[in-house]
DOGUDREN-437079 format. One record per residue (C-alpha): chain; residue number from 0; residue in three letters; x, y, z. Coordinates in Angstrom, 3 decimals, m for minus. Layout:
! DOGUDREN-437079
@chain A; resi NUM; resn ALA; c1 X; c2 Y; c3 Z
...
! end
This chain:
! DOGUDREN-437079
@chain A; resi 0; resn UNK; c1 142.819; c2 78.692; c3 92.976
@chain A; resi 1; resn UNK; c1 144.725; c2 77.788; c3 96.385
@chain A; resi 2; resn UNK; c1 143.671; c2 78.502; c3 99.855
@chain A; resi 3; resn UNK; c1 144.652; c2 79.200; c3 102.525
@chain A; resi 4; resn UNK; c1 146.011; c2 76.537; c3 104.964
@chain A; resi 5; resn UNK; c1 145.025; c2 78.085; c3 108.614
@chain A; resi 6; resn UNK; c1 141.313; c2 78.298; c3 107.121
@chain A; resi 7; resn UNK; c1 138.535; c2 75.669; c3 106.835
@chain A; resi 8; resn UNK; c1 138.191; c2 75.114; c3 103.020
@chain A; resi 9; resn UNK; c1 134.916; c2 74.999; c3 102.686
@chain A; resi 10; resn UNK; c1 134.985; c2 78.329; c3 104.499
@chain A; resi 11; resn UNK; c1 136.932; c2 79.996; c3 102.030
@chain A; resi 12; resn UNK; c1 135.202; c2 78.069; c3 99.146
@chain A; resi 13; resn UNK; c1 131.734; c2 79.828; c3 100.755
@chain A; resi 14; resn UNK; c1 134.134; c2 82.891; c3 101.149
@chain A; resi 15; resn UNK; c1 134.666; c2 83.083; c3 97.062
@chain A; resi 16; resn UNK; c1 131.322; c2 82.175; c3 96.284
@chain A; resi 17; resn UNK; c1 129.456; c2 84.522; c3 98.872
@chain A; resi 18; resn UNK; c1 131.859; c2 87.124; c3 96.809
@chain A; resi 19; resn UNK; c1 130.804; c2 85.811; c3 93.478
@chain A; resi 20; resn UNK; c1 127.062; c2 86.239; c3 94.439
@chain A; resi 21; resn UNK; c1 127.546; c2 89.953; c3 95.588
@chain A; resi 22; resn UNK; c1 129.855; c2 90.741; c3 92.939
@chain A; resi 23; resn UNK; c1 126.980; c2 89.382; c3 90.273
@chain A; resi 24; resn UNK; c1 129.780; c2 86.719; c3 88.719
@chain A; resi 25; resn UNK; c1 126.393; c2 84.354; c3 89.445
@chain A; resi 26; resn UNK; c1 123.467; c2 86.513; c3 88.178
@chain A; resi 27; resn UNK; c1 120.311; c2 86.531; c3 90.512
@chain A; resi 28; resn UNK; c1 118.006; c2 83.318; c3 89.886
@chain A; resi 29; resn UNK; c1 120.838; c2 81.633; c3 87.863
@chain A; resi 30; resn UNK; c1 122.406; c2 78.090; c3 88.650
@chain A; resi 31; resn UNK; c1 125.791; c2 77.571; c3 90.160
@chain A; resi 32; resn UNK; c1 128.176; c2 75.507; c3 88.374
@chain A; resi 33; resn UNK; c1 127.833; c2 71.908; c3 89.307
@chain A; resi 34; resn UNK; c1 129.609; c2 70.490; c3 92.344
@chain A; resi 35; resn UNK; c1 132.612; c2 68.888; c3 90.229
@chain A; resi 36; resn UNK; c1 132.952; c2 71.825; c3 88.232
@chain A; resi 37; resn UNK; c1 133.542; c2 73.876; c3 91.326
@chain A; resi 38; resn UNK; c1 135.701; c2 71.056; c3 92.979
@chain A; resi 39; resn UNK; c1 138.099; c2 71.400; c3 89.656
@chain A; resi 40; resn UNK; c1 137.976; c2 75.176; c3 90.030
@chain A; resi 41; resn UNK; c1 138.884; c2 75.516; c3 93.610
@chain A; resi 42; resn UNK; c1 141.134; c2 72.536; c3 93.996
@chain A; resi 43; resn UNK; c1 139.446; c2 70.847; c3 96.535
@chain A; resi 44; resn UNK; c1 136.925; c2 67.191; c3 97.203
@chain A; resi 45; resn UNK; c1 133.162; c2 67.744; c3 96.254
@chain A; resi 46; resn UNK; c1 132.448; c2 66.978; c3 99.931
@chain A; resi 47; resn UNK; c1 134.355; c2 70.526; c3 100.772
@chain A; resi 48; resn UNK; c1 131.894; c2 72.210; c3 98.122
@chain A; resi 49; resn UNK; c1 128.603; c2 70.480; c3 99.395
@chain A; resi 50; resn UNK; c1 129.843; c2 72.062; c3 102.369
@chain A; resi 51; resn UNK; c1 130.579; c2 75.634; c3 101.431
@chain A; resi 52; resn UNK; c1 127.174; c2 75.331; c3 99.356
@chain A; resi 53; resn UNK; c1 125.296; c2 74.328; c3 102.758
@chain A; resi 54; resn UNK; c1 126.759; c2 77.380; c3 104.680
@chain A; resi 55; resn UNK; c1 125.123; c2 79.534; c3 101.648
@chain A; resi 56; resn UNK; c1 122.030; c2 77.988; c3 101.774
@chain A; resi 57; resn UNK; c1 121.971; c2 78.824; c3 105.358
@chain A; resi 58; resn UNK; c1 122.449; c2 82.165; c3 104.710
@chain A; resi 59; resn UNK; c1 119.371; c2 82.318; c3 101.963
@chain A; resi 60; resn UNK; c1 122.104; c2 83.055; c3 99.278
@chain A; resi 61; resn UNK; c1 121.094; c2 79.707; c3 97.303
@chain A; resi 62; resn UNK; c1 118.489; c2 77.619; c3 97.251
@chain A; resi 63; resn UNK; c1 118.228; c2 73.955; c3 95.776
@chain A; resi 64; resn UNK; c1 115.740; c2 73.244; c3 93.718
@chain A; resi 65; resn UNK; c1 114.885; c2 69.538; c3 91.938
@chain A; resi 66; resn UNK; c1 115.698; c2 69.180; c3 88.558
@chain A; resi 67; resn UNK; c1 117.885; c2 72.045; c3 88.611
@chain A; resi 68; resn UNK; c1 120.351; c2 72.726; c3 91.141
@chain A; resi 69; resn UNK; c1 121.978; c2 74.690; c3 92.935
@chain A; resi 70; resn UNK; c1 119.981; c2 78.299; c3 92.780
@chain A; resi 71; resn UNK; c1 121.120; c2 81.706; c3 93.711
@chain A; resi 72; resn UNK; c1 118.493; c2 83.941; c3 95.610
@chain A; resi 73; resn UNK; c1 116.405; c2 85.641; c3 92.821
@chain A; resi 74; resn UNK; c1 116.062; c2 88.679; c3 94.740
@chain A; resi 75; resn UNK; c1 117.508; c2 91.149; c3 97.480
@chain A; resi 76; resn UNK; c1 116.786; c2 91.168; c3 101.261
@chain A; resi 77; resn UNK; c1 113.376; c2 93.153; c3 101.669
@chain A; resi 78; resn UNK; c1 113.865; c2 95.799; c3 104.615
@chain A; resi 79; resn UNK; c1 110.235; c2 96.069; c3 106.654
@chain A; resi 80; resn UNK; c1 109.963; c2 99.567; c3 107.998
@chain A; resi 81; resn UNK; c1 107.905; c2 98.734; c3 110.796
@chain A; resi 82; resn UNK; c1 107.751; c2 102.061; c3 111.812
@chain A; resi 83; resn UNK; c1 105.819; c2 103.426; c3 109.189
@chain A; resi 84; resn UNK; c1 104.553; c2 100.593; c3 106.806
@chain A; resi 85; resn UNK; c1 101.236; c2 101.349; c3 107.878
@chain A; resi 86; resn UNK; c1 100.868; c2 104.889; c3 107.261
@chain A; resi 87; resn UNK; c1 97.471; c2 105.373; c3 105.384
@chain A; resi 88; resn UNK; c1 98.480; c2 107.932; c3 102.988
@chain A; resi 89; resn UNK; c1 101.107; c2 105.587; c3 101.748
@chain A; resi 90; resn UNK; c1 99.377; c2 102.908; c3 101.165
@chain A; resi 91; resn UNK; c1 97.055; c2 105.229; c3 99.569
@chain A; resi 92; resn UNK; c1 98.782; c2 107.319; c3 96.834
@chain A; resi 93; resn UNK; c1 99.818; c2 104.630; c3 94.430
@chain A; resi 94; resn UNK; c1 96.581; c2 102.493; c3 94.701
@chain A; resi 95; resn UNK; c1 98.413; c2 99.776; c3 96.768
@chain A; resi 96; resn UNK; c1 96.762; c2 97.049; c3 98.253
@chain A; resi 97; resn UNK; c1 98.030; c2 97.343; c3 101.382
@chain A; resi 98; resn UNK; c1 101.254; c2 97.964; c3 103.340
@chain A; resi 99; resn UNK; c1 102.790; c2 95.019; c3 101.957
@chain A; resi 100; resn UNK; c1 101.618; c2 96.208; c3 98.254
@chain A; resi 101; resn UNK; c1 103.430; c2 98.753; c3 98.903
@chain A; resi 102; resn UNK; c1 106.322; c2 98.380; c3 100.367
@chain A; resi 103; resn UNK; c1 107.275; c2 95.329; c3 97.632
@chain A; resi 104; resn UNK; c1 106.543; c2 98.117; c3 94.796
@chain A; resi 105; resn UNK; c1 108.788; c2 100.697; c3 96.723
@chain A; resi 106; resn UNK; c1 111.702; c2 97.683; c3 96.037
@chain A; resi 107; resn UNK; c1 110.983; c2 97.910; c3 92.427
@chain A; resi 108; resn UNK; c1 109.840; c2 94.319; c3 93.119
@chain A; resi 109; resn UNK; c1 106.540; c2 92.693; c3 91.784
@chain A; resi 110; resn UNK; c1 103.897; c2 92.057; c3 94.414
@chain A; resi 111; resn UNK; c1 101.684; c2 89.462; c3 94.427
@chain A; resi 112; resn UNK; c1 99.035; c2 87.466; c3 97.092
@chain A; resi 113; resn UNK; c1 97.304; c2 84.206; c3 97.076
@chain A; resi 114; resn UNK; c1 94.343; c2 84.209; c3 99.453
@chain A; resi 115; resn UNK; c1 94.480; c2 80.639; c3 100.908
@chain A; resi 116; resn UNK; c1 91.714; c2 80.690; c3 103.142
@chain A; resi 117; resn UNK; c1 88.721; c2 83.578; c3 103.933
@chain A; resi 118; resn UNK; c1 85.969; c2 82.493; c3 106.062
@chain A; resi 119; resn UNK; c1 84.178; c2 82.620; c3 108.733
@chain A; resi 120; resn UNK; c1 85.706; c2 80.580; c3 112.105
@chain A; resi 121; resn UNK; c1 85.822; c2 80.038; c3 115.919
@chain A; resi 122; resn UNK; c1 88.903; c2 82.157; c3 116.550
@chain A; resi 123; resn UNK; c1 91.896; c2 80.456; c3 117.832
@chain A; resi 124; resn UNK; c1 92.039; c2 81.455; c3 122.192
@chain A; resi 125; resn UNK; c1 94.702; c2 83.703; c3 121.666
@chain A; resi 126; resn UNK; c1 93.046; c2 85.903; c3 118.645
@chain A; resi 127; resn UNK; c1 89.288; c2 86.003; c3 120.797
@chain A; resi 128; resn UNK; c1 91.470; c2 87.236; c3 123.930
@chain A; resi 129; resn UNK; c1 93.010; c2 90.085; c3 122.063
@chain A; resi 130; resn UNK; c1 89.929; c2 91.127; c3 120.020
@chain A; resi 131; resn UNK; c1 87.881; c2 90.611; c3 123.332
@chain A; resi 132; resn UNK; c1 85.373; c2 88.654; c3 122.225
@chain A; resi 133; resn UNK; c1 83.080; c2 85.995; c3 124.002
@chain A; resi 134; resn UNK; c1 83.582; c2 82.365; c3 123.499
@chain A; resi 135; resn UNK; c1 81.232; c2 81.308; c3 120.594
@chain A; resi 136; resn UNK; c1 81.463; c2 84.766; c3 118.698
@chain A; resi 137; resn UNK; c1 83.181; c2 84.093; c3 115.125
@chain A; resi 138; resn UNK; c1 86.047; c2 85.909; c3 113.319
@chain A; resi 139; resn UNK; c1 86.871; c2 86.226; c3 110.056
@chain A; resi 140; resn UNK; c1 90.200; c2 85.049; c3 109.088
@chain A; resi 141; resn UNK; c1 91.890; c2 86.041; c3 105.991
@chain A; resi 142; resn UNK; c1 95.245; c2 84.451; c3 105.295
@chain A; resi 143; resn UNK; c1 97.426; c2 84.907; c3 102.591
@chain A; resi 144; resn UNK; c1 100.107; c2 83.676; c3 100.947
@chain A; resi 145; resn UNK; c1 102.480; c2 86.703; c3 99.555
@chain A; resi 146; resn UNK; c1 105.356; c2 86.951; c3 96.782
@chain A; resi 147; resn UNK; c1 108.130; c2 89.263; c3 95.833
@chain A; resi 148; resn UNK; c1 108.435; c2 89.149; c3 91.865
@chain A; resi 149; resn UNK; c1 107.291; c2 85.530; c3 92.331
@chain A; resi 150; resn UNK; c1 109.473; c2 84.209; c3 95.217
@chain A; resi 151; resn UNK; c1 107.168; c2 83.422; c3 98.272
@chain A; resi 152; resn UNK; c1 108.445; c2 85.659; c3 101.220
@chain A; resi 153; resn UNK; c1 105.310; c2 85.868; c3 103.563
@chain A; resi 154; resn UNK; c1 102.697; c2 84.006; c3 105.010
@chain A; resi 155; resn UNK; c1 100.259; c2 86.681; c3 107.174
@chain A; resi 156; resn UNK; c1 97.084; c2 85.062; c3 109.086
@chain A; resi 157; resn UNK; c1 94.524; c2 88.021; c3 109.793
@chain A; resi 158; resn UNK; c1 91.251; c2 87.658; c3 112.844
@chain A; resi 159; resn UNK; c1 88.705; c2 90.614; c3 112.707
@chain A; resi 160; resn UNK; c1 85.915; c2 90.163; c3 114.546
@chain A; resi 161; resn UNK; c1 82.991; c2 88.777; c3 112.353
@chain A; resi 162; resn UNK; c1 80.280; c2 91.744; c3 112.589
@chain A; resi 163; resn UNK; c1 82.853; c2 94.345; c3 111.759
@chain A; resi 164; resn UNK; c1 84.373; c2 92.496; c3 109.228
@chain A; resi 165; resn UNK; c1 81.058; c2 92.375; c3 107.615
@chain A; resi 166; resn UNK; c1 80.122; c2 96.378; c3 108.508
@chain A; resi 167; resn UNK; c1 83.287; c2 97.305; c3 106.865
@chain A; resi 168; resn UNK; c1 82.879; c2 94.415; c3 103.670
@chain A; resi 169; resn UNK; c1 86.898; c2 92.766; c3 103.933
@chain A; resi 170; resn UNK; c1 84.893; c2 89.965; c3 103.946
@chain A; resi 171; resn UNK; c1 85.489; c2 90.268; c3 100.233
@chain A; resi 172; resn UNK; c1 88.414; c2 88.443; c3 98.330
@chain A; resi 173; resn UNK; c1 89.435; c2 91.878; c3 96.985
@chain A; resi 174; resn UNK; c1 89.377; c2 94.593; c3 99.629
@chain A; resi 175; resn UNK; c1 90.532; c2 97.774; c3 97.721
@chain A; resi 176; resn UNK; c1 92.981; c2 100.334; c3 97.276
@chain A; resi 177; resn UNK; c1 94.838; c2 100.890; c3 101.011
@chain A; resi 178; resn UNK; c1 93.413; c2 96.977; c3 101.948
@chain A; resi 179; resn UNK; c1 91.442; c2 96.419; c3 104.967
@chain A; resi 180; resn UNK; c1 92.383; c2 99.029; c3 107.545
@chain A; resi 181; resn UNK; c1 91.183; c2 101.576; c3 104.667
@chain A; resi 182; resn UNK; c1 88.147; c2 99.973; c3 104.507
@chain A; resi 183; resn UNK; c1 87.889; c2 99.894; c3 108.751
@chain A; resi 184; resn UNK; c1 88.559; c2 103.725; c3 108.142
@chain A; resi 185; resn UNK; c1 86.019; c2 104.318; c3 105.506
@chain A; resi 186; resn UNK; c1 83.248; c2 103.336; c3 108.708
@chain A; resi 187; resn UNK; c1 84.777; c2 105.184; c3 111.453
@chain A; resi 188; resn UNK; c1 87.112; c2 102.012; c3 112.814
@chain A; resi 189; resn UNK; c1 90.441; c2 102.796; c3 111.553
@chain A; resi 190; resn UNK; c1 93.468; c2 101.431; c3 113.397
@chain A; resi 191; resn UNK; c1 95.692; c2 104.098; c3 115.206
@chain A; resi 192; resn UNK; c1 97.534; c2 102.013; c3 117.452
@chain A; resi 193; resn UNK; c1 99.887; c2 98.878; c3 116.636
@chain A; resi 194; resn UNK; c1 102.092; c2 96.704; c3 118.245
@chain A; resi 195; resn UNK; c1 104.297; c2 93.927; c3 117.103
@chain A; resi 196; resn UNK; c1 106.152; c2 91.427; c3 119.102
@chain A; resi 197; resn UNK; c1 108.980; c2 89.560; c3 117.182
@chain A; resi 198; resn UNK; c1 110.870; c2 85.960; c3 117.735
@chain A; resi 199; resn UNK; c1 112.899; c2 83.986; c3 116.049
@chain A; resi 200; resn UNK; c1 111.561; c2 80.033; c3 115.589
@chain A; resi 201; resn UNK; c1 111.702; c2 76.786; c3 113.741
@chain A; resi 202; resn UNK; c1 109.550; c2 77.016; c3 110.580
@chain A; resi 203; resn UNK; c1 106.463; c2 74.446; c3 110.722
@chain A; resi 204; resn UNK; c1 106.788; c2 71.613; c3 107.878
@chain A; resi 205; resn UNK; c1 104.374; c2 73.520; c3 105.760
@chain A; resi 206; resn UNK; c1 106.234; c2 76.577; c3 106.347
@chain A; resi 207; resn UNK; c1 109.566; c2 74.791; c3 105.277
@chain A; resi 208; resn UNK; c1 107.814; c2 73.841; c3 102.232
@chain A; resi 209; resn UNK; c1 106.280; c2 76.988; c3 101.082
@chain A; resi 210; resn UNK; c1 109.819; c2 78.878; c3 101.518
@chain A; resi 211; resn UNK; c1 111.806; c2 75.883; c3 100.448
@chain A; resi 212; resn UNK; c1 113.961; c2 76.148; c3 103.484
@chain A; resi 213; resn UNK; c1 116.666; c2 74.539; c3 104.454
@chain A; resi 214; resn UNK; c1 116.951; c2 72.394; c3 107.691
@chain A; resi 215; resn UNK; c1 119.114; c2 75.040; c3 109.071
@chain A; resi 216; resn UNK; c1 116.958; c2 78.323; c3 108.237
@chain A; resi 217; resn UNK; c1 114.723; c2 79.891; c3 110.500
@chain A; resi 218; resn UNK; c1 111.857; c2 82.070; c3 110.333
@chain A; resi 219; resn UNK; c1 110.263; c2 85.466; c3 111.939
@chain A; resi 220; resn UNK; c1 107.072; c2 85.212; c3 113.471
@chain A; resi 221; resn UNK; c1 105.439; c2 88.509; c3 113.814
@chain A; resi 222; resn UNK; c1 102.087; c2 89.060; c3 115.928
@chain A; resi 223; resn UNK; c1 100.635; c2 91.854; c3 115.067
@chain A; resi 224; resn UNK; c1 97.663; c2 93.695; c3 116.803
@chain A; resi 225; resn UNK; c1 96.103; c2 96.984; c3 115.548
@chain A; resi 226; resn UNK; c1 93.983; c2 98.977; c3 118.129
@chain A; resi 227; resn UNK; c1 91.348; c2 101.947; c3 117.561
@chain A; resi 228; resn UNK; c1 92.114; c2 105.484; c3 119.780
@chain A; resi 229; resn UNK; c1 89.879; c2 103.399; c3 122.947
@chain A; resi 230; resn UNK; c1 92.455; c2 100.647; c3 122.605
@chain A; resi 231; resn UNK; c1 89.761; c2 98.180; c3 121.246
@chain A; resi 232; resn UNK; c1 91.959; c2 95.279; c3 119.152
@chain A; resi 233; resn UNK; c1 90.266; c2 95.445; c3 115.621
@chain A; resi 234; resn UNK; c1 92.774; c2 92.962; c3 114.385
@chain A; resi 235; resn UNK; c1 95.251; c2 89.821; c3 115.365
@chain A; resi 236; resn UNK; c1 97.197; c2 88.500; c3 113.037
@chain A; resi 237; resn UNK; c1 100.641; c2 86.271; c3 112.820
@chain A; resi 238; resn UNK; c1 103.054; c2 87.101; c3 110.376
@chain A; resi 239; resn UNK; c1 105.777; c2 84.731; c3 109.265
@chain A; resi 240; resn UNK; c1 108.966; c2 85.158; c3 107.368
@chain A; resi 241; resn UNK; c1 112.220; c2 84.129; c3 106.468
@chain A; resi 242; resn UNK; c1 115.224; c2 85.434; c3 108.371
@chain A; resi 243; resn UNK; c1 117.103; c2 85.881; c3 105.460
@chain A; resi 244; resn UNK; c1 114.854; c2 87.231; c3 103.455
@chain A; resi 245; resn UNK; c1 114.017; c2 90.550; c3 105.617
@chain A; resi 246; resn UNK; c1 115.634; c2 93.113; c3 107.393
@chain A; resi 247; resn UNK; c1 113.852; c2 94.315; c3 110.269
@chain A; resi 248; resn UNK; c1 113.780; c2 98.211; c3 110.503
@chain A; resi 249; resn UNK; c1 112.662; c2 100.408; c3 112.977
@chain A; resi 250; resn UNK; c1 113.011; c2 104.326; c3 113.547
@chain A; resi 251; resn UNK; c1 112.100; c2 106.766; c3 116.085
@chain A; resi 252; resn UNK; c1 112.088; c2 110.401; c3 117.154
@chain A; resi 253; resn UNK; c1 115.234; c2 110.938; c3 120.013
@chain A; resi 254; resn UNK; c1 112.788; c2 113.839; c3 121.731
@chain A; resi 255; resn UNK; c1 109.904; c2 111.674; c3 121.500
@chain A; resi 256; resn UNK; c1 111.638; c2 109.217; c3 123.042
@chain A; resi 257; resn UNK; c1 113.529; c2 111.384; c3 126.043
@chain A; resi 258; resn UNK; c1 110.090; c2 113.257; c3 126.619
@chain A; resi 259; resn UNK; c1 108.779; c2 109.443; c3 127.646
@chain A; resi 260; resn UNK; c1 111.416; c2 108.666; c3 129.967
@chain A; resi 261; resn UNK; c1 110.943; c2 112.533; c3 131.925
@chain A; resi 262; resn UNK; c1 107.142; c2 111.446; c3 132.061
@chain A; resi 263; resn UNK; c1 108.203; c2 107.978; c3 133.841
@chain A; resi 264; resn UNK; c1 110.117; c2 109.906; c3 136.105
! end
């Protein structure tokens, strides 16, 4: 296949590959053709095609992985709908557990959690400023480990305040249909407020290793905080991602938002 001179070739060899992917040529989870096979194909050194493949692994389109090469992405980007993930009915109606539950299922995807560590701990100073607590009161802190039809695309750290963890029983490995802020609900301490604030960072070693990232990929870290009507914090928890795994969504009501600006007026 030739290429084009005024072009970088392994730009245009990441071009017809990229294509390849979206066009299904290289079914989700299958293995690329090795580098010389692709070098023979395209015409060009296997240098130019560890390249290209590097420039796709930056994107999250591929993925090595030992023992069997190169990998393309198993499943689609997963859009977050931060707007309304955590409406309680949703989570509700199909017995998820959860917003992620169900926003996974809504994907047609298979979700999944592994919950890596529940117990009772001193609450990082960050978490016990938020949930206004006093130094030496506890927290429980559920964190999880989360999959999409077996690929691992979230790792979410929760703090609740011990004595209402306890009052509304998520200190249990299995919290129930609608998850924990159901629970807070059932005992008069649902969330009604929440706010996230997003950035883009360097994933920790572990991090790197639990998403098999590349050293190019990056990931979201999300902190989360869910308030009752009095604005008490019932929860702080840190969400991370990877960038090319999610699509970050958001919606909003145009009169909603021009009646706020009149009021600040």
């Amino acid at each position: 296949m030739a290429l084009e001179a005024a072009k970088s070739q392994y730009r245009q060899v990441a071009d017809l590959l990229r294509e390849g992917i979206e066009r299904q040529d290289y079914a989700p989870g299958s293995t690329l053709p090795a580098e010389s096979e692709l070098a023979a194909e395209y015409g060009v050194s296997r240098v130019t095609i560890n390249r290209a493949v590097q420039l796709l692994r930056g994107e999250g389109l591929v993925r090595v992985l030992r023992g069997r090469g190169t990998v393309v992405r198993a499943i689609p980007p997963i859009r977050r709908n931060s707007s309304r993930r955590y409406a309680r009915s949703s989570r509700e109606e199909d017995g998820s557990r959860g917003a992620f539950d169900f926003e996974i299922r809504r994907l047609g995807l298979k979700p999944s959690t592994k919950l890596a560590q529940l117990a009772q701990v001193a609450p990082p100073e960050t978490a016990r400023g938020v949930l206004g607590l006093e130094v030496g009161e506890m927290v429980l802190i559920r964190k999880r480990e989360m999959f999409a039809s077996d690929e691992p695309v979230l790792l979410a750290t929760s703090y609740f305040p011990w004595d209402l963890a306890e009052q509304a029983g998520v200190t249990d490995v299995d919290t129930g249909p609608g998850g924990t802020y159901s629970r807070l609900a059932e005992i008069g301490k649902g969330p009604v407020k929440f706010t996230e604030d997003v950035r883009v960072r360097t994933p920790s070693a572990a991090e790197e290793r639990f998403f098999a990232l590349s050293e190019t990929q990056q990931v979201y870290e999300i902190v989360h905080i869910a308030y009752l009507e009095d604005g008490t914090a019932v929860e702080y928890r840190e969400d991370v991602l990877p960038t090319y795994q999610w699509i970050m969504h958001f919606e909003w009501n145009a009169e909603n938002d021009t009646a706020d600006q009149e009021a600040q007026q």
